[in-house]
Backbone as CSV, one residue per row, in Angstrom:
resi,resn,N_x,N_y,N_z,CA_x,CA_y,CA_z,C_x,C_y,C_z
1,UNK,-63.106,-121.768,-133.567,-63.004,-122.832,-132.604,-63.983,-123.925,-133.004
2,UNK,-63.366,-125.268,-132.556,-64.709,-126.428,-133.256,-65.455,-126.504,-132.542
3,UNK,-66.507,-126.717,-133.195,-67.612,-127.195,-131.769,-67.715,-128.490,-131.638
4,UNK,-68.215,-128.859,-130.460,-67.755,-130.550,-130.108,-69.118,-130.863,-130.840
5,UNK,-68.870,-132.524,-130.955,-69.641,-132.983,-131.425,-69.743,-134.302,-130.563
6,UNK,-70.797,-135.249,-131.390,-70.973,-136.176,-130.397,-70.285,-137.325,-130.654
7,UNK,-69.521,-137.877,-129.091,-68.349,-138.627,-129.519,-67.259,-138.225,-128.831
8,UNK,-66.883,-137.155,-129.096,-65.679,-136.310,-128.683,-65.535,-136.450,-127.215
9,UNK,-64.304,-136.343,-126.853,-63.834,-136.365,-125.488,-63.105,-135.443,-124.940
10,UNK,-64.097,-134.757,-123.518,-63.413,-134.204,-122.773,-61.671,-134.201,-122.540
11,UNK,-61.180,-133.308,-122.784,-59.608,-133.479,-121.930,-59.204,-133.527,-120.867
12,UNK,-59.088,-134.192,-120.411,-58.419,-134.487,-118.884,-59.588,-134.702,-118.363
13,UNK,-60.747,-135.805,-118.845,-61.726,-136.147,-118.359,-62.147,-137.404,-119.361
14,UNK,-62.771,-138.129,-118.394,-63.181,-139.567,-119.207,-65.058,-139.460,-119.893
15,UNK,-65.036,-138.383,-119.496,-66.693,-138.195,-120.251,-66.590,-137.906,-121.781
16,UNK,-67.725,-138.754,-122.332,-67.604,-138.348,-123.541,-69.293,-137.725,-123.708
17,UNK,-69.149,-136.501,-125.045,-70.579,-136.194,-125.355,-71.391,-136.755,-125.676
18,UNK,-72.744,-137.218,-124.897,-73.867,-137.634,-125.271,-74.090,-136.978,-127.070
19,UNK,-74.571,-138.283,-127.810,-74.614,-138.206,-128.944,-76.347,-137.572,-128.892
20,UNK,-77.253,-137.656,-127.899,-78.679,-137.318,-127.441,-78.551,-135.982,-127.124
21,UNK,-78.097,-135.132,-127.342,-77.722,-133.916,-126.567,-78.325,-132.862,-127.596
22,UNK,-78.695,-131.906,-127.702,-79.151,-130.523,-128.549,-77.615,-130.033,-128.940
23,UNK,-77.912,-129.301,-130.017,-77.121,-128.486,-130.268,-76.634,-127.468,-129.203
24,UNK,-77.402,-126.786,-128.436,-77.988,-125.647,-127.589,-76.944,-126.625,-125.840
25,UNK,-77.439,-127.843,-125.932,-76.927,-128.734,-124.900,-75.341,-128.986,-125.062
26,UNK,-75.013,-129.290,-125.770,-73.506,-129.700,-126.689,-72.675,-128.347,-126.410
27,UNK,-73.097,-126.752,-126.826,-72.641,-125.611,-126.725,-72.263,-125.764,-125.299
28,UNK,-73.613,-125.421,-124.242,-73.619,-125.107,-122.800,-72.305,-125.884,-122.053
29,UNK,-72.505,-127.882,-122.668,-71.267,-128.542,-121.925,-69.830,-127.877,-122.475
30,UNK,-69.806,-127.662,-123.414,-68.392,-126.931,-124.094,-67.910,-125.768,-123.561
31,UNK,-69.051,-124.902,-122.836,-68.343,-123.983,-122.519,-68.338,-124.128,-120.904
32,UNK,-68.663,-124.797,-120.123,-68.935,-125.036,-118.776,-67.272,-125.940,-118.902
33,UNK,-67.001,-126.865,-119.819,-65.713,-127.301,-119.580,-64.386,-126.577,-119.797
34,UNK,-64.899,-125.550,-120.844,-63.881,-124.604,-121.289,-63.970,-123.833,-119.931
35,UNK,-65.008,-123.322,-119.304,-64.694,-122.682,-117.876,-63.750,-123.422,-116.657
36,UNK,-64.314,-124.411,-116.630,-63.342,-125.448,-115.696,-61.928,-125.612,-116.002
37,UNK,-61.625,-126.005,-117.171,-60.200,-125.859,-117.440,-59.489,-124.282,-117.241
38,UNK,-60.090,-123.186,-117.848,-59.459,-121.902,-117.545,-59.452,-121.987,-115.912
39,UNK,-60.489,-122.329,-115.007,-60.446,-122.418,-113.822,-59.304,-122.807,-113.221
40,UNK,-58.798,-123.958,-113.420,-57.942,-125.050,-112.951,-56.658,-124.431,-113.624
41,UNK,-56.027,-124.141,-114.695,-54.807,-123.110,-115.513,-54.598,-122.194,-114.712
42,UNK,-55.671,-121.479,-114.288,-55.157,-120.301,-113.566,-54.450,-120.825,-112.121
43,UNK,-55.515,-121.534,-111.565,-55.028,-122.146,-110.180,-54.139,-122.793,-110.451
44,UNK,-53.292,-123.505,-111.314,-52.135,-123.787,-111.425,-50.919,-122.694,-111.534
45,UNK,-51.410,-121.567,-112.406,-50.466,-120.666,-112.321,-50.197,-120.131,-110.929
46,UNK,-51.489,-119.649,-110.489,-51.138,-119.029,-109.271,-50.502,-119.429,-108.267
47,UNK,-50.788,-120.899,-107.778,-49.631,-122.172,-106.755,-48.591,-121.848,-107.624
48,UNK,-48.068,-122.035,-108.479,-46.735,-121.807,-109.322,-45.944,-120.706,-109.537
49,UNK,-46.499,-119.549,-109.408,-45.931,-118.234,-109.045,-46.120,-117.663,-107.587
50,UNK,-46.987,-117.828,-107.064,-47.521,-117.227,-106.009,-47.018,-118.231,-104.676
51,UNK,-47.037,-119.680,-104.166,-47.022,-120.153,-103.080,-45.498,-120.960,-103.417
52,UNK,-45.385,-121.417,-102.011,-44.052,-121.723,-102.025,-44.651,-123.496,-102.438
53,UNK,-45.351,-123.811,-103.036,-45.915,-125.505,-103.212,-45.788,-126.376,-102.163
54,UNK,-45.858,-125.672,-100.863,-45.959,-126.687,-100.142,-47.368,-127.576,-99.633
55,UNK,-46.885,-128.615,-99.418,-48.949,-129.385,-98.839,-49.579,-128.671,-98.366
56,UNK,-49.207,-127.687,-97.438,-49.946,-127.302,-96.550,-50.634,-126.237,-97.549
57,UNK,-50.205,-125.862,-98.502,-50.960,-124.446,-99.387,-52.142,-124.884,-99.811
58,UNK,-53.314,-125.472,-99.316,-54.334,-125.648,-100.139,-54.991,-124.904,-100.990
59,UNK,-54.914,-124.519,-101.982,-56.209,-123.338,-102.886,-57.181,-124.304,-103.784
60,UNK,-58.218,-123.509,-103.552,-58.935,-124.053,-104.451,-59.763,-122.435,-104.965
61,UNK,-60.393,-123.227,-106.485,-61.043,-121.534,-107.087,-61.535,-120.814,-106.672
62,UNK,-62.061,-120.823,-104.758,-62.686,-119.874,-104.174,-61.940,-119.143,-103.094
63,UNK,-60.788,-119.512,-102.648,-59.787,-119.139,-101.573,-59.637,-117.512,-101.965
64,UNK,-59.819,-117.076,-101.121,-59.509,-115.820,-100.973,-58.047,-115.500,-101.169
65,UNK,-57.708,-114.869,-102.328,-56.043,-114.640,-102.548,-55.484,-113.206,-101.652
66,UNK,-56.217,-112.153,-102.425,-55.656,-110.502,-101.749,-55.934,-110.566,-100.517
67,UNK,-57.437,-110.874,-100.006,-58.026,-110.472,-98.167,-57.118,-112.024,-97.549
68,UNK,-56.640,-113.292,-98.272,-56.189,-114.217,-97.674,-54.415,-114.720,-97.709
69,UNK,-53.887,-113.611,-98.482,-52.181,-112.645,-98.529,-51.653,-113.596,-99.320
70,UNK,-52.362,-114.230,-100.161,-51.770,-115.450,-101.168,-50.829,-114.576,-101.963
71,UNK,-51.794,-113.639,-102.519,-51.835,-111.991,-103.738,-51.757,-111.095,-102.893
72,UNK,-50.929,-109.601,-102.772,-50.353,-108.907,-102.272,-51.178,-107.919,-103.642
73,UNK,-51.413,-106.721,-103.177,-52.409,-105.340,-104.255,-51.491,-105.170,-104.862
74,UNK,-49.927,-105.024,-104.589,-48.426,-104.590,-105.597,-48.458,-105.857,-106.399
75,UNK,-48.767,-106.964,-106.167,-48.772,-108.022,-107.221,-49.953,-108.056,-108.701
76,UNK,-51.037,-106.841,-108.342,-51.923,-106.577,-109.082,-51.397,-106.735,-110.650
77,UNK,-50.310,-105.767,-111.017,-49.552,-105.339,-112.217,-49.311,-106.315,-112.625
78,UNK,-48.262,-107.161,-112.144,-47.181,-108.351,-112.479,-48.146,-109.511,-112.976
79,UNK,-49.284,-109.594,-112.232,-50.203,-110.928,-112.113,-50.865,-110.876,-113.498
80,UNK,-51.289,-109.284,-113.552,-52.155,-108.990,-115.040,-51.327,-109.298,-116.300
81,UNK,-50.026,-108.872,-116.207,-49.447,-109.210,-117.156,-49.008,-110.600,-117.496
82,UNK,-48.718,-111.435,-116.228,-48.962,-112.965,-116.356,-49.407,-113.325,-117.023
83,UNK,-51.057,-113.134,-116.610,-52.030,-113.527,-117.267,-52.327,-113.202,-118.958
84,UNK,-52.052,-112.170,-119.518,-51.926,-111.517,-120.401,-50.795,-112.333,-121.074
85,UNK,-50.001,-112.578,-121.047,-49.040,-113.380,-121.979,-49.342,-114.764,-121.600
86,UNK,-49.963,-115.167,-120.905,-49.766,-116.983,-120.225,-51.223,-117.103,-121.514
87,UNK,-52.248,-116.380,-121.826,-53.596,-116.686,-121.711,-53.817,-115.211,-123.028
88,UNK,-52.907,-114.971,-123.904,-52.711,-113.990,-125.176,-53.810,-113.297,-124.547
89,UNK,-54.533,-112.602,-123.713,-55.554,-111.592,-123.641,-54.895,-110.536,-123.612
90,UNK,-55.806,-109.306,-123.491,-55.230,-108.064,-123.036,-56.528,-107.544,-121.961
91,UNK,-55.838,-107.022,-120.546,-57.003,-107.033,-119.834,-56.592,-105.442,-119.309
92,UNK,-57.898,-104.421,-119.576,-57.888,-103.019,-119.620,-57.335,-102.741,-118.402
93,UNK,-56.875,-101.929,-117.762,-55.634,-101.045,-116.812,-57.330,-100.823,-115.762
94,UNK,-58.457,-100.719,-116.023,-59.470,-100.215,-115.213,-60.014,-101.339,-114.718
95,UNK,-59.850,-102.787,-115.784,-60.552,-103.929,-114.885,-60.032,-104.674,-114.002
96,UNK,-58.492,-104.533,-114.033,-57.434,-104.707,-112.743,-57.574,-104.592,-111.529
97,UNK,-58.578,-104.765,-111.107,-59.119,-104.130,-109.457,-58.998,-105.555,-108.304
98,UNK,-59.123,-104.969,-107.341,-59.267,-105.582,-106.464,-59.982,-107.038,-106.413
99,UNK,-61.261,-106.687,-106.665,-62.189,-107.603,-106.516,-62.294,-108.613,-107.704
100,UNK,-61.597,-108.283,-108.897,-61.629,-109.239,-110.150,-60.348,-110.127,-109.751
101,UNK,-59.812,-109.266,-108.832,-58.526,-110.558,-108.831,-58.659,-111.258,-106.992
102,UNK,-59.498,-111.516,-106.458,-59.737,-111.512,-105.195,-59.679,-113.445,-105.141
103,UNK,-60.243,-114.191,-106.362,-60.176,-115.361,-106.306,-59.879,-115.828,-107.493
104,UNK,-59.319,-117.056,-107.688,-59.049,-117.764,-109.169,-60.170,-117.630,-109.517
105,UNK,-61.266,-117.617,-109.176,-63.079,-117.830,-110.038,-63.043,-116.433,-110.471
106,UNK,-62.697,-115.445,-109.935,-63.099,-114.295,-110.374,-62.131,-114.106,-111.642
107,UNK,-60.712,-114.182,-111.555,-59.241,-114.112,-112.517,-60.006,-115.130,-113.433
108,UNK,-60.475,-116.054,-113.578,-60.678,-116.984,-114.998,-62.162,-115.976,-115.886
109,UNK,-62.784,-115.701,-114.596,-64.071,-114.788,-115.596,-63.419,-114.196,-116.500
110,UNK,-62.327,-113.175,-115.545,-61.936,-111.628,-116.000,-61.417,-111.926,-117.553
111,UNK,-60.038,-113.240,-117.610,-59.365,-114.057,-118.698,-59.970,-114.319,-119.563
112,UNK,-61.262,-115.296,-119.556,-62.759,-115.386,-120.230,-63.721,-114.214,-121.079
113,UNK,-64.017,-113.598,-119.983,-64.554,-111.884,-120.461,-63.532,-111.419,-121.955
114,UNK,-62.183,-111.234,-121.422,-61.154,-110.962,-122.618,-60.939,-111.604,-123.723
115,UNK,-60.681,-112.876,-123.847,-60.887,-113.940,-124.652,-61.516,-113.894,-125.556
116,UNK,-62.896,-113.529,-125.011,-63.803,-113.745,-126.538,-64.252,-112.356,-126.514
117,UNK,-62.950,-110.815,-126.480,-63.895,-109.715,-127.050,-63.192,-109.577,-128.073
């Protein structure tokens, strides 16, 4: 993967990298944006499979999906494998739980976690 440099521009953002920045600084913004975007992918998937898109569906990366019936526990399987082909990971049959899939913030870690093992 490249590493940004200075100059380069965010995607789907008008910031560009401070050319003043550390190496160490340059990394941290790269991956804080690479988090935000997996953030926002997922929450797109999930309105897109999961809600009927209407206005009234607000989610955002902290909405409670399973305790808030967005995600149904039988949707556990289907969702993992979503994710798993939407996002090439493979995510172990044991980290499938409840609580990793409870919010988009938690589902982009879990995606993340996989990603780079």
């Amino acid at each position: 993967m490249k590493q940004p440099t200075a100059g380069d521009r965010c995607p789907r953002s008008s910031w560009a990298i401070d050319a003043n920045l550390s190496t160490v600084d340059v990394s941290a913004a790269y991956r804080e944006m690479r988090s935000e975007e997996l953030k926002r992918a997922v929450l797109d998937l999930i309105i897109q499979e999961y809600t009927d898109k209407s206005p009234d569906h607000e989610l955002s990366i902290d909405t409670p999906l399973l305790s808030g019936g967005i995600v149904d526990s039988d949707s556990i399987a289907s969702l993992t494998e979503l994710l798993e082909r939407t996002f090439r990971v493979r995510i172990p049959a044991e980290e499938a739980t409840a609580e990793s899939f409870e919010t988009v913030e938690s589902i982009a870690k879990l995606v993340d976690r996989h990603s780079r093992a």
